[in-house]
C-alpha positions in Angstrom: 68.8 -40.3 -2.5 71.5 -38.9 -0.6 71.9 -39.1 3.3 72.1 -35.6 3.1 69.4 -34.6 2.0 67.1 -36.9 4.0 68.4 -35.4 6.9 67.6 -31.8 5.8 64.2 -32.5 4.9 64.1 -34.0 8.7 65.4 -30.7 10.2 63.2 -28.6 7.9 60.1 -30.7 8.8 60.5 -30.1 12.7 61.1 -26.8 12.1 57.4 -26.2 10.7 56.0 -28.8 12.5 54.8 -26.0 15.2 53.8 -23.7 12.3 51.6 -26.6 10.6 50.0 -26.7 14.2 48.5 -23.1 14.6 47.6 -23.2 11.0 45.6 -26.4 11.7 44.3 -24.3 15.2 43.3 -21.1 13.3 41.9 -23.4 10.4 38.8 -24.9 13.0 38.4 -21.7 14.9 37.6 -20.3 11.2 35.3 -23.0 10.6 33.7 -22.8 14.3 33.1 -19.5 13.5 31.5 -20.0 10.3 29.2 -22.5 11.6 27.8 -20.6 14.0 24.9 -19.2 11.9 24.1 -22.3 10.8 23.5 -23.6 14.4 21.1 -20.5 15.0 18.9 -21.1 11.9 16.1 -23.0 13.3 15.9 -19.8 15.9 15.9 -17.4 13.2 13.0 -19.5 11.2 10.9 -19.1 14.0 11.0 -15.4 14.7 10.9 -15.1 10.8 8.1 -12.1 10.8 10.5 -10.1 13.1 13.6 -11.0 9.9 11.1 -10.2 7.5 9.9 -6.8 9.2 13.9 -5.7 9.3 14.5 -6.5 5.3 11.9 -4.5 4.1 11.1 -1.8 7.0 13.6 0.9 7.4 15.9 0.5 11.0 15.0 3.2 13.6 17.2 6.3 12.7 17.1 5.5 9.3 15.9 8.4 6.5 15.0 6.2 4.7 10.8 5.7 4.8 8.6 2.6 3.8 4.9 4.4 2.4 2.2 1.6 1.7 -0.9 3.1 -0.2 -3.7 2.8 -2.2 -3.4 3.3 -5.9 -6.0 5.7 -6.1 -3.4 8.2 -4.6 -1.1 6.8 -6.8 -3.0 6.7 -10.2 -4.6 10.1 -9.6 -1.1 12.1 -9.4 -1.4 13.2 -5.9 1.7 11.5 -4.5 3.6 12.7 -7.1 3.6 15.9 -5.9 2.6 15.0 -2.0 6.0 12.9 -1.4 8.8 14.8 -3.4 7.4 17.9 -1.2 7.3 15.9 1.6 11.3 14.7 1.1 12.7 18.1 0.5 11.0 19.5 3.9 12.0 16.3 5.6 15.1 14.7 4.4 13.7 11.5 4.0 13.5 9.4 1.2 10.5 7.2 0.7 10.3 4.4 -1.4 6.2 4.4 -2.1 4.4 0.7 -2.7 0.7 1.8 -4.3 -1.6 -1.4 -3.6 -4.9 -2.2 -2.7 -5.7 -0.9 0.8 -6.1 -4.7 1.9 -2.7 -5.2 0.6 -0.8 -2.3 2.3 -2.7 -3.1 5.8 -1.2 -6.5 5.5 2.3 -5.2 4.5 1.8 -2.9 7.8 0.6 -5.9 9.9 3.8 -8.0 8.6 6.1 -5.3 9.5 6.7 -4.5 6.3 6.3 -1.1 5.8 7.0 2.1 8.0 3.2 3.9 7.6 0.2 3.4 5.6 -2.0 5.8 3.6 -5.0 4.0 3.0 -9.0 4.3 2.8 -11.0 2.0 3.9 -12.3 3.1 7.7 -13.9 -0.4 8.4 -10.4 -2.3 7.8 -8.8 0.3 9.4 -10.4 0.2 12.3 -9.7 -3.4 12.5 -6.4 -3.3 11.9 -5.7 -0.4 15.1 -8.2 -2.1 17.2 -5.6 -5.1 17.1 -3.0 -3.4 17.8 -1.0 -2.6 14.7 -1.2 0.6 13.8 -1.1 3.5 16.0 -1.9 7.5 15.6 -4.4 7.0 12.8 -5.6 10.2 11.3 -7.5 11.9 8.9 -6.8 13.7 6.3 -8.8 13.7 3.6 -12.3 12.6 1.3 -13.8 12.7 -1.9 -16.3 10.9 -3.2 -16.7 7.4 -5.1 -18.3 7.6 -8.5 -20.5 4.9 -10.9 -18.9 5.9 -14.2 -19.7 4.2 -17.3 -20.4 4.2 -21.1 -22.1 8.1 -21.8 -25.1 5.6 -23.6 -26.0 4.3 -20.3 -27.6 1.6 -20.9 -28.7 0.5 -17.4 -30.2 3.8 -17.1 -28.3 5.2 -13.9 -27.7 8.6 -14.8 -31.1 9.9 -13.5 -30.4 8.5 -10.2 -29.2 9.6 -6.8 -28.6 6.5 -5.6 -25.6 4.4 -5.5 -27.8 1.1 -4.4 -30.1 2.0 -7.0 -27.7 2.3 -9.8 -26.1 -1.0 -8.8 -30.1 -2.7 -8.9 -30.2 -0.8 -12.4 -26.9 -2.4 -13.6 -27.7 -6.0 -12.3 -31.1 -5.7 -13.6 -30.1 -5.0 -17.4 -27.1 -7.4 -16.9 -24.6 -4.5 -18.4 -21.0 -5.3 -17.9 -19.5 -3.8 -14.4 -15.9 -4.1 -13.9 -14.8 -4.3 -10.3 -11.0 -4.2 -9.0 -11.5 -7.4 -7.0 -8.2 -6.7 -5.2 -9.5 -5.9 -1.4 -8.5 -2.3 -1.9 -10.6 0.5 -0.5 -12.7 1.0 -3.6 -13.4 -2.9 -3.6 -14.6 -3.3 -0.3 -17.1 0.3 -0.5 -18.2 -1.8 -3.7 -19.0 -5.1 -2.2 -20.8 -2.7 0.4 -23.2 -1.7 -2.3 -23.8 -4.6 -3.6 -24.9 -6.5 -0.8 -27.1 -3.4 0.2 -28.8 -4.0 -3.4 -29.5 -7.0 -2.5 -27.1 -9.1 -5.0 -25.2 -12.1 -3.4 -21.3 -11.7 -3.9 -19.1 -13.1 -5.4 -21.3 -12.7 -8.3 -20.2 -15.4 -11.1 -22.5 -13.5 -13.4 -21.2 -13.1 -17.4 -22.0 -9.0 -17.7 -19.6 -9.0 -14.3 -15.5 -8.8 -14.6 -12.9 -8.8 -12.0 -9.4 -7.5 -12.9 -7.8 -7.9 -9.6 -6.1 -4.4 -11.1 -5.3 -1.1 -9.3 -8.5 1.9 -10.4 -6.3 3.1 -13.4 -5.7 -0.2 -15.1 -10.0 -1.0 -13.9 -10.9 2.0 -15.5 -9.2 1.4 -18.9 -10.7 -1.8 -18.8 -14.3 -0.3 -18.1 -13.9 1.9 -21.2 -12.8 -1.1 -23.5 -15.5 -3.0 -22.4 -17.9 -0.6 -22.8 -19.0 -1.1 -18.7 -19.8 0.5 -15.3 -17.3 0.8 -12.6 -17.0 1.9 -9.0 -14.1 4.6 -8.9 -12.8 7.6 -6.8 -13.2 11.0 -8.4 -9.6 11.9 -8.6 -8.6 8.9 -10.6 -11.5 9.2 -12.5 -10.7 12.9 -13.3 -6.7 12.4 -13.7 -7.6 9.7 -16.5 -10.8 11.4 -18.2 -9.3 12.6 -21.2 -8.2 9.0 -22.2 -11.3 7.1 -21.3 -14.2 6.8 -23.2 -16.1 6.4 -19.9 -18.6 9.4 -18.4 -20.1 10.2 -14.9 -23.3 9.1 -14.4 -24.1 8.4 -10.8 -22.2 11.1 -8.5 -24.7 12.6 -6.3 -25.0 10.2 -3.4 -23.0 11.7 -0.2 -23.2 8.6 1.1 -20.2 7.5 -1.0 -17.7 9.4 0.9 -14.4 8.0 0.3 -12.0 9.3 3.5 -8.1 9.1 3.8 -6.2 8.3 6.6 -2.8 7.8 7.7 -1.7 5.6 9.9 2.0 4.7 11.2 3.0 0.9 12.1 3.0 0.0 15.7 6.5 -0.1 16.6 6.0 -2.1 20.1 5.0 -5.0 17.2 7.5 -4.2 14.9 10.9 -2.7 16.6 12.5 -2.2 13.5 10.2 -0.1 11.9 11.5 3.8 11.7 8.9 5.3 14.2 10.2 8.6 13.5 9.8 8.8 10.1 6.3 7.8 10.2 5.4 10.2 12.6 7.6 12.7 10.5 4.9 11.9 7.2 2.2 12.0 9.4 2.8 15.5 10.9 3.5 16.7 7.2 0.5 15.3 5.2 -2.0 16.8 8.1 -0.2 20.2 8.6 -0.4 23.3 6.7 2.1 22.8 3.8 0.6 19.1 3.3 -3.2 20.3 4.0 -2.4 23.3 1.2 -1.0 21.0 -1.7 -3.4 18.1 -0.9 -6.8 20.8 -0.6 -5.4 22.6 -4.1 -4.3 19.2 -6.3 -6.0 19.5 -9.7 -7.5 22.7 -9.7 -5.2 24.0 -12.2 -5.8 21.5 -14.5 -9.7 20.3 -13.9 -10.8 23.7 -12.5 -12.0 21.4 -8.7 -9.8 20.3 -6.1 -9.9 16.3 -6.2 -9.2 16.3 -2.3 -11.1 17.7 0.6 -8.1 18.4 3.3 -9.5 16.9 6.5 -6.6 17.2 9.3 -8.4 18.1 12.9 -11.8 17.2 11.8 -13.9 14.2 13.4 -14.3 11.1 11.6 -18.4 12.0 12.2 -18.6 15.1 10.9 -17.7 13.8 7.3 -20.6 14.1 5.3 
């Protein structure tokens, strides 16, 4: 090689010798950086309900709206009506999760949902009485229903009774099909059955758990030939494919009531306050109250909904 050229590479090397240095600089900065996450992860894993409550709720300010509610409202057409209404008066968008009432008071006690639509009062009342809902209101009922093959085998259809009719039905070992998913329905059932005297769980053969929402139950009930516990306006919205008839509807005392309740922001920051409170105001005032106390009279000749907003819990009967 030729003097030369040694000595050019020389010179050409000092001259980026300073150059090589910030590169090197900016290189670890870029990596500091990079690593800093990292070093906060043990932090973030222990405040993980507060991450998990700002993936799925929707930020404060957002229009976007995180509904948790019982299937009943969702099988029996109501909230397909109730929430586009709801979005063109508002301007929020709500991205509805139908559950089992146990499920969407646990998604509201996680943080992860915005409000909750639910009905079962005992579990509700448990869940505000801890702190994590607040501004529970009603605003609705109808009634739960022992629906079953139009044979009756059990012999229920004379009764008034919705203890009775569950005696009848253990008694001649027909086949009941329960939702066994802690939702609303579920838990009035359990009720029943524990007021009839018959220990729960039941492991019984005539007795089935689907772990299903009411619609799925009910089309269960009708293959099977069974009894179920269901609301009226799933019941109704689903009649004409069922092969499954009312026989135990008199009893008053199985009132099924509607509330709504919006997530505790002081547990959950994230949560979008204001469009709870937005749903809540709509769903109990006039325009909500109207569609709500006129849903399936067009099409079953009765309302399947009671509107309720402004009444007392007591003087549901």
């Amino acid at each position: 090689m030729a003097p030369g050229s040694v000595i050019s590479k020389r010179r050409v090397l000092e001259r980026i010798a300073p150059l090589m240095t910030l590169v090197l600089v900016a290189a670890a900065c870029s990596s500091a950086s990079s690593s800093s996450p990292q070093a906060s992860a043990p932090a973030a894993s222990v405040a993980q309900p507060s991450a998990a409550a700002s993936a799925a709720a929707s930020p404060a300010g957002s229009t976007n709206l995180i509904l948790a509610t019982t299937t009943s409202l969702q099988d029996s057409g109501l909230l397909d009506v109730l929430v586009p209404a709801f979005e063109q008066a508002s301007g929020y968008t709500v991205k509805t999760v139908a559950v089992g009432t146990g499920q969407a008071l646990t998604m509201g006690q996680q943080g992860n949902a915005d409000v909750l639509f639910v009905h079962a009062p005992t579990q509700e009342q448990a869940f505000m009485d801890a702190g994590w809902g607040v501004d529970r209101r009603l605003v609705a009922h109808n009634y739960f229903w022992i629906v079953g093959p139009a044979a009756d085998p059990a012999g229920i259809s004379s009764l008034t009774s919705g203890v009775d009719g569950f005696k009848k039905i253990a008694a001649a070992k027909t086949t009941f099909v329960s939702r066994g998913d802690n939702s609303g329905t579920n838990t009035k059932e359990l009720a029943l059955w524990k007021s009839a005297g018959i220990t729960t769980p039941i492991t019984a053969s005539w007795y089935v758990s689907t772990g299903q929402g009411m619609g799925p139950t009910l089309q269960i009930a009708s293959q099977k030939g069974g009894y179920t516990l269901t609301d009226t306006a799933t019941f109704l919205a689903n009649k004409a494919n069922l092969s499954l008839a009312a026989l135990l509807k008199g009893d008053t005392s199985l009132i099924n009531i509607y509330s709504v309740i919006a997530v505790n922001p002081a547990k959950w920051p994230k949560v979008n306050a204001a469009g709870a409170k937005a749903l809540e105001d709509y769903v109990t005032g006039t325009a909500g109250q109207k569609i709500i106390g006129i849903f399936g009279s067009d099409k079953f000749g009765l309302a399947l909904f009671n509107p309720d907003a402004g009444k007392d819990y007591s003087s549901l009967k």
